[in-house]
C-alpha positions as CSV (number, residue, x, y, z in Angstrom):
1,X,43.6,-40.6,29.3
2,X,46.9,-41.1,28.2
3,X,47.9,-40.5,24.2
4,X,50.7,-41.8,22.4
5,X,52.7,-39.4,20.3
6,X,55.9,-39.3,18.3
7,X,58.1,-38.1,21.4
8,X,56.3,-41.2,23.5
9,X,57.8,-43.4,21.1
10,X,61.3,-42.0,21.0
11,X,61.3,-42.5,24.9
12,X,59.5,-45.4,25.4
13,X,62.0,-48.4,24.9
14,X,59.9,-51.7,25.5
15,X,56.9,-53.5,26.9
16,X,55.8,-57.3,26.9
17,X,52.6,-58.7,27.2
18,X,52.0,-62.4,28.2
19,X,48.4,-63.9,27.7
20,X,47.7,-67.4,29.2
21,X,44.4,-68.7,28.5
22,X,41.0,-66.7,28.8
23,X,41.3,-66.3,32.5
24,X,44.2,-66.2,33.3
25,X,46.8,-63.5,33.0
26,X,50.7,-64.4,33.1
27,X,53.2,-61.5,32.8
28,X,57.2,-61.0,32.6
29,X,59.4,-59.0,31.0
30,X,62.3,-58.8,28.2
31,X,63.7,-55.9,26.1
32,X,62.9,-53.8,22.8
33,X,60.8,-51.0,21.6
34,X,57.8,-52.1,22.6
35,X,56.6,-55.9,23.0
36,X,53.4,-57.5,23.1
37,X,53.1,-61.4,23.3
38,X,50.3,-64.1,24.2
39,X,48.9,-66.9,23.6
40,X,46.6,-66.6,20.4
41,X,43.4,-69.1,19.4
42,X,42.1,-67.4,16.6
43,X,40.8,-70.6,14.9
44,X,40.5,-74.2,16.0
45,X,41.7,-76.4,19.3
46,X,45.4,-75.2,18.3
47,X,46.7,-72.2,20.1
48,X,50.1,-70.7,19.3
49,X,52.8,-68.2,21.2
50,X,52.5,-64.9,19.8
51,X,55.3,-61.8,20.5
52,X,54.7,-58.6,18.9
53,X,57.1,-56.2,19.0
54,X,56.5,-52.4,17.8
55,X,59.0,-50.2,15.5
56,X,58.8,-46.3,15.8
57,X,60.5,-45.7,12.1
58,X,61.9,-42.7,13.9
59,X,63.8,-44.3,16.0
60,X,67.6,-44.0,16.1
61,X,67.5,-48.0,16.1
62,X,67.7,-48.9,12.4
63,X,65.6,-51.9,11.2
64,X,68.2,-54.0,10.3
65,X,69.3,-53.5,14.4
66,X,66.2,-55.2,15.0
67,X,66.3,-58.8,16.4
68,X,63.7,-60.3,14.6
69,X,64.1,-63.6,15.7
70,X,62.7,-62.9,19.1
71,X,59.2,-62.1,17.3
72,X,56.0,-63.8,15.5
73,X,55.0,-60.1,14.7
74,X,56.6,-56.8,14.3
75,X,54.3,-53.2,14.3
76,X,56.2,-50.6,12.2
77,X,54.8,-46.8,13.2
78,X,53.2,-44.8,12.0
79,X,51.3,-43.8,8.9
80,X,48.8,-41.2,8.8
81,X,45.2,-40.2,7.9
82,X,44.7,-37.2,5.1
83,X,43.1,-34.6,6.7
84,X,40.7,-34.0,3.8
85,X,40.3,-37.5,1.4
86,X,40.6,-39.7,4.6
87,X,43.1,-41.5,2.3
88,X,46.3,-42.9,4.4
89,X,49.9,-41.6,3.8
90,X,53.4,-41.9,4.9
91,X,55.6,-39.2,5.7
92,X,58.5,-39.2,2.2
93,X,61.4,-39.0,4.6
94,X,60.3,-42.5,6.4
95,X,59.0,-44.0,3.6
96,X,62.2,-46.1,2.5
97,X,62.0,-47.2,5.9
98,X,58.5,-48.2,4.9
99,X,59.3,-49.9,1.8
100,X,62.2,-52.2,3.1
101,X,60.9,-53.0,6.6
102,X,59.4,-56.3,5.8
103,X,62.0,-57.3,3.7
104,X,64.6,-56.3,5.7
105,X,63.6,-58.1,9.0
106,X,62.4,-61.3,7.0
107,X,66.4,-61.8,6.7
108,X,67.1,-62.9,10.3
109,X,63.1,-64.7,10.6
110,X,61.5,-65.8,7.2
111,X,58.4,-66.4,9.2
112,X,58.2,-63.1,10.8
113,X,54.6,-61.1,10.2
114,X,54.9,-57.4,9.9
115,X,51.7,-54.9,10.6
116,X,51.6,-51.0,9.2
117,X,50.6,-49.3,12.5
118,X,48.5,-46.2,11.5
119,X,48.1,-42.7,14.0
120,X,44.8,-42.5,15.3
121,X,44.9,-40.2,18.0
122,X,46.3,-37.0,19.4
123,X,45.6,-34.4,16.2
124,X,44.8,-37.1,14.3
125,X,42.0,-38.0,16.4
126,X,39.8,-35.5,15.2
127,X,40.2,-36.6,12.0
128,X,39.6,-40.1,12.8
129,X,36.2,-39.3,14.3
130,X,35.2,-37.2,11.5
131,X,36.0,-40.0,8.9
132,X,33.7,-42.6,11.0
133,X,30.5,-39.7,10.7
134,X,30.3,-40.7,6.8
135,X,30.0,-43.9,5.0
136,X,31.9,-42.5,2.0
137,X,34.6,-41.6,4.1
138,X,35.2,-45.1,5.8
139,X,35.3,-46.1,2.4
140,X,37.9,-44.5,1.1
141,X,40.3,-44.9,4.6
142,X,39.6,-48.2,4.3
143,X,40.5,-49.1,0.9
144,X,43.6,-46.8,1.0
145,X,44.7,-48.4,4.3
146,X,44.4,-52.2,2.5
147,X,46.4,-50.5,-1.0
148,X,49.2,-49.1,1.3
149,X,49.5,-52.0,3.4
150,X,49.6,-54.0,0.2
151,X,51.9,-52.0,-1.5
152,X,54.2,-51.7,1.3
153,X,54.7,-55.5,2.1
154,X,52.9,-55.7,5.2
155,X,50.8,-58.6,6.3
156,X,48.4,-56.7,8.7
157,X,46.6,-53.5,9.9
158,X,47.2,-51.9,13.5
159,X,45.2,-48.9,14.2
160,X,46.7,-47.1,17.8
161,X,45.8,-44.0,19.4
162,X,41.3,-44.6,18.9
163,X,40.3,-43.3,22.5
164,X,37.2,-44.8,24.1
165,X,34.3,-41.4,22.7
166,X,30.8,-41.6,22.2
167,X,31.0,-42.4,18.4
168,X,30.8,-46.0,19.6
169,X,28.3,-47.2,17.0
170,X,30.2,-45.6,14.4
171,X,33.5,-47.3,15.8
172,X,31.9,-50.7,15.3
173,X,30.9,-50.1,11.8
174,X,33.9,-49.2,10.5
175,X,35.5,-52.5,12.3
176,X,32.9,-54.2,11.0
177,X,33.5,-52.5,7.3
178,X,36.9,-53.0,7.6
179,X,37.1,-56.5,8.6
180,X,34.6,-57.6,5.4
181,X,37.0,-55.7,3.4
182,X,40.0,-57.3,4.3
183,X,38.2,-60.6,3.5
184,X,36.8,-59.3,0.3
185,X,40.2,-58.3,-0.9
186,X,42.5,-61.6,0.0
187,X,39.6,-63.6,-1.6
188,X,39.9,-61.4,-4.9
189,X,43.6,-60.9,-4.9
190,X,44.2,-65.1,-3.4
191,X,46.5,-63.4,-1.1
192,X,46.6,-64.6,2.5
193,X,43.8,-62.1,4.8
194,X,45.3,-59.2,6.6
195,X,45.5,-59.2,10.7
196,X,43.3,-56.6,12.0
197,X,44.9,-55.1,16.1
198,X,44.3,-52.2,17.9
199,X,45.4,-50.3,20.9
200,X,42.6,-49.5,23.0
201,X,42.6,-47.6,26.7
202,X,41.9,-48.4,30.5
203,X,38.3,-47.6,30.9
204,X,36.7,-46.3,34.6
205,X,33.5,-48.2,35.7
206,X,32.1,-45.2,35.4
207,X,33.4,-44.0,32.0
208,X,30.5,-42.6,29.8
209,X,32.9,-43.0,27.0
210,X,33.4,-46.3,25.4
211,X,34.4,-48.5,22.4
212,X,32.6,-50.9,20.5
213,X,33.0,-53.7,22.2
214,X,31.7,-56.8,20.4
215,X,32.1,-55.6,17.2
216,X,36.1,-55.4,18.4
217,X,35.3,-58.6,19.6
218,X,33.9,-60.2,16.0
219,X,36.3,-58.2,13.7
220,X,39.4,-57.7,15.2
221,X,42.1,-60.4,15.9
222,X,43.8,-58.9,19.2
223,X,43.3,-55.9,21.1
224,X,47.0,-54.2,22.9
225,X,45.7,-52.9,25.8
226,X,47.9,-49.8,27.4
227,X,48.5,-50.9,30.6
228,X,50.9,-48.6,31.7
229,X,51.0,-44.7,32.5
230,X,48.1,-44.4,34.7
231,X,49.6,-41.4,36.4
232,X,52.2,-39.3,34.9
233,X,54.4,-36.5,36.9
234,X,53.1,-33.7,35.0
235,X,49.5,-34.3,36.3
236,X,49.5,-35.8,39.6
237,X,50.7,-34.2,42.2
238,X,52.0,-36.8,44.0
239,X,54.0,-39.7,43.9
240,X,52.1,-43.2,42.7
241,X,53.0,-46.0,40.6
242,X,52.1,-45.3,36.5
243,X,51.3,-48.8,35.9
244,X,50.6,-51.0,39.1
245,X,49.1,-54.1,38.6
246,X,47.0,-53.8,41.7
247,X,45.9,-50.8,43.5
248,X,43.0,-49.9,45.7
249,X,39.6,-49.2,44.3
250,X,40.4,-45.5,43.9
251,X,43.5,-45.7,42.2
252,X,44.0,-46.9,38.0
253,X,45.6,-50.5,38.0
254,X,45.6,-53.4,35.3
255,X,43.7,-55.4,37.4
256,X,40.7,-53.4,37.5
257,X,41.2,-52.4,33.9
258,X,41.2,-56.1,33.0
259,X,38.0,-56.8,34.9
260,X,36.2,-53.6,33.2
261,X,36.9,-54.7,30.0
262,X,35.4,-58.1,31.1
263,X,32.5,-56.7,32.8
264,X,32.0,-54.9,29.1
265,X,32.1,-58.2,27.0
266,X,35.0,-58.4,25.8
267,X,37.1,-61.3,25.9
268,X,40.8,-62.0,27.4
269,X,41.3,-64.4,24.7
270,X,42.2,-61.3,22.4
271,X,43.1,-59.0,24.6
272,X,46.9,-58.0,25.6
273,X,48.1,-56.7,28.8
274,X,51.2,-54.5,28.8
275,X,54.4,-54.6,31.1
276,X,56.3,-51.0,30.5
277,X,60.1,-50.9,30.0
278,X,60.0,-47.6,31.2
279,X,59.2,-45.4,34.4
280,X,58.7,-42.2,35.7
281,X,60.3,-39.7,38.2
282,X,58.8,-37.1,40.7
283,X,60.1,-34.2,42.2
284,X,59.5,-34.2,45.7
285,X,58.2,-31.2,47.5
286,X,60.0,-31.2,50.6
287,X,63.2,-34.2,51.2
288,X,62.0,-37.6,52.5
289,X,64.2,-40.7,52.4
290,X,62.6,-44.1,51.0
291,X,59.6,-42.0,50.2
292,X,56.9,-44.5,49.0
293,X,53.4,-43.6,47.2
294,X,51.1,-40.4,48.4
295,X,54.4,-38.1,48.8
296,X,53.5,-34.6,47.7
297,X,55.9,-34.0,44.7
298,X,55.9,-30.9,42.2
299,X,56.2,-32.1,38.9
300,X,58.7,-34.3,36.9
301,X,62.0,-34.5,37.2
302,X,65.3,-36.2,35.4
303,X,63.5,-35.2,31.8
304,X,61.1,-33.0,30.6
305,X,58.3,-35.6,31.2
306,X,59.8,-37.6,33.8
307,X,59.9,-40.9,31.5
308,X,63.1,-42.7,32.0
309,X,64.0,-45.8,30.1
310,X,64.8,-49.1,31.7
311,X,68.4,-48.9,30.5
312,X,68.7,-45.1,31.7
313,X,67.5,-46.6,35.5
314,X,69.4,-49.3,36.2
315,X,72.7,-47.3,35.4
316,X,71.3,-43.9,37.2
317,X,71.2,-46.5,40.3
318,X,74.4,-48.1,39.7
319,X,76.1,-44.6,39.5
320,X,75.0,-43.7,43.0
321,X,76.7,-47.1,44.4
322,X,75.1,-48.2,47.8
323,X,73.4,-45.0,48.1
324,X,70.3,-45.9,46.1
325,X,68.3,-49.2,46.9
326,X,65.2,-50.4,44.6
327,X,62.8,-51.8,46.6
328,X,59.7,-53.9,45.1
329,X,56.7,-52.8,46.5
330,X,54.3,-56.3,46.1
331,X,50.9,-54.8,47.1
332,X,51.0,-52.8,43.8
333,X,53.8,-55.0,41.4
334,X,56.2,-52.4,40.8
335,X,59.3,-51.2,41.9
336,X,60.7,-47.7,43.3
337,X,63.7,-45.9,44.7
338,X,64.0,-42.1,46.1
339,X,67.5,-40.4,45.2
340,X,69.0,-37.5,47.1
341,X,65.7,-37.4,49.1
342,X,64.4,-35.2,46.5
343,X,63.8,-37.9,43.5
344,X,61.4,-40.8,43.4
345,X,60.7,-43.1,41.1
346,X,58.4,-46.2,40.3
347,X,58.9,-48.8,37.3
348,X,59.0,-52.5,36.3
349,X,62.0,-54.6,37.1
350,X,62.7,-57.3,35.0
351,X,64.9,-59.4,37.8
352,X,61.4,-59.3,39.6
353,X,59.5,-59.8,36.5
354,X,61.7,-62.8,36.3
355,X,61.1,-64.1,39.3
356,X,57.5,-63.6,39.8
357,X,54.5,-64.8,37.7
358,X,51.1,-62.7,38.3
359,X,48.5,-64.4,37.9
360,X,45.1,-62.4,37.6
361,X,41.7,-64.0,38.1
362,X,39.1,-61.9,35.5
């Protein structure tokens, strides 16, 4: 199961996510940190475009770099959960980030929303599952995550990093908790209600582990679902695509992760499919020229990890002139090119992404 983290963040440049109707999937591409857009019907006969894009505050991109025009929503990242009061904080040396980030991108796009995006995983996981074993502790994480969101400007909650774990009944209480809180409090305080979101996992058929499915689907108003880094160098020992959109039955793709989450209950209305801006490189264990997917490879290669930005690709291919070709693979959506004989990798191109809609039947 993959797990975001700070370094993820700092490599990770964008993502979009297009949503068309409950059955119905439509997906392209465009640029920034991370994107997520889709057609949202919270309420009524009235839907309306939505485009999230997330902010890593440790980014060397400042806030006032960010185009905020392109967005209905922007996720700054991350706040934390207090390892012993449960109570949420923000590291001091982001914090002015904090304070000004709404205010700051409300100057190019009054009508920009802005969400505090709160760590729930890697170390902080453990944490997370020990608040959600006592009611007192749900308590106080939840009023201190409505206080700091208040206090910092922002107009919603994202919570990212909750794996699928067998607290699942647990998980839905606290949703559940958390949602009649944030109605409690804009009723008291006349201020407009707080958006709920979440980043959730792929999930096998035959997962064990789980999340709390329709209580994500009564209290939460859109689920970002990470569609993307499937199979990373550093585990799999041969070449495949991190985030193909098909695949065969045996193999992670989105759409078999789209029709698990369906077959669970949960609805495509709220949920959000991700495109990745990034891709990843394999060392090959012996030379092979326009070596495609089952290549036995040795690791990563090009960074520690083997994640390469977009930007990075497309001017690591340019540098080698006519001697590197990408080639899009459609049996699995994605693209790929070998370098040397010794290099491969896989990612999403947007002239393809362009050029082709996917449609996928749920």
């Amino acid at each position: 199961m993959a797990t975001l983290t700070n370094q993820y963040f700092l490599q990770h440049f964008s993502i979009l996510i297009i949503i068309k109707r409950a059955s119905n999937l439509i997906v392209f591409c465009t640029f920034f940190l991370t994107l997520f857009s889709f057609k949202y019907q919270s309420f009524g006969d009235n839907p309306s475009w939505v485009k999230v894009g997330y902010y890593y505050s440790d980014n060397e991109v400042s806030t006032s770099d960010i185009k905020a025009t392109l967005f209905t929503h922007l996720l700054c990242a991350f706040a934390f959960i207090n390892t012993t009061i449960y109570n949420i904080f923000i590291n001091s040396s982001e914090e002015q980030k904090f304070y000004t980030f709404t205010s700051t991108v409300k100057l190019q796009n009054p009508s920009v929303s802005t969400l505090l995006s709160i760590q729930g995983g890697t170390e902080d996981f453990l944490v997370f599952t020990s608040m959600l074993n006592r009611s007192s502790y749900m308590k106080l994480f939840i009023d201190s995550y409505i206080r700091t969101v208040r206090f910092y400007g922002f107009h919603g909650i994202d919570l990212t990093g909750a794996e699928p774990s067998s607290e699942v009944a647990n998980f839905g209480t606290l949703l559940k908790e958390w949602h009649a809180a944030i109605t409690s409090e804009a009723i008291n305080s006349t201020k407009p209600e707080l958006l709920l979101v979440m980043v959730s996992y792929y999930l096998k058929a035959l997962d064990s582990l789980s999340y709390p499915f329709e209580s994500m689907q009564e209290n939460l108003d859109w689920v970002h679902f990470m569609s993307y880094d499937y199979y990373l160098p550093k585990v799999a020992n041969s070449t495949i695509f991190h985030a193909a959109l098909y695949g065969s039955s045996d193999w992670d793709n989105t759409d078999s992760g789209i029709r698990e989450w369906r077959r669970r209950g949960f609805s495509s209305k709220k949920l959000l499919i991700g495109l990745p801006y990034h891709g990843y490189a394999w060392k090959l264990v012996t030379p092979a020229a326009n070596s495609g997917v089952g290549t036995p490879a040795s690791g990563p290669t090009i960074t520690m990890d083997g994640s390469v930005g977009y930007k990075f690709i497309k001017s690591y291919i340019k540098s080698f002139g006519n001697g590197v070709v990408s080639r899009y693979n459609a049996s699995f959506v994605m693209n790929q090119f070998t370098v040397a004989s010794i290099t491969w990798v896989n990612f999403d191109d947007v002239e393809v992404s362009r050029e082709v809609s996917i449609t996928v039947t749920v």
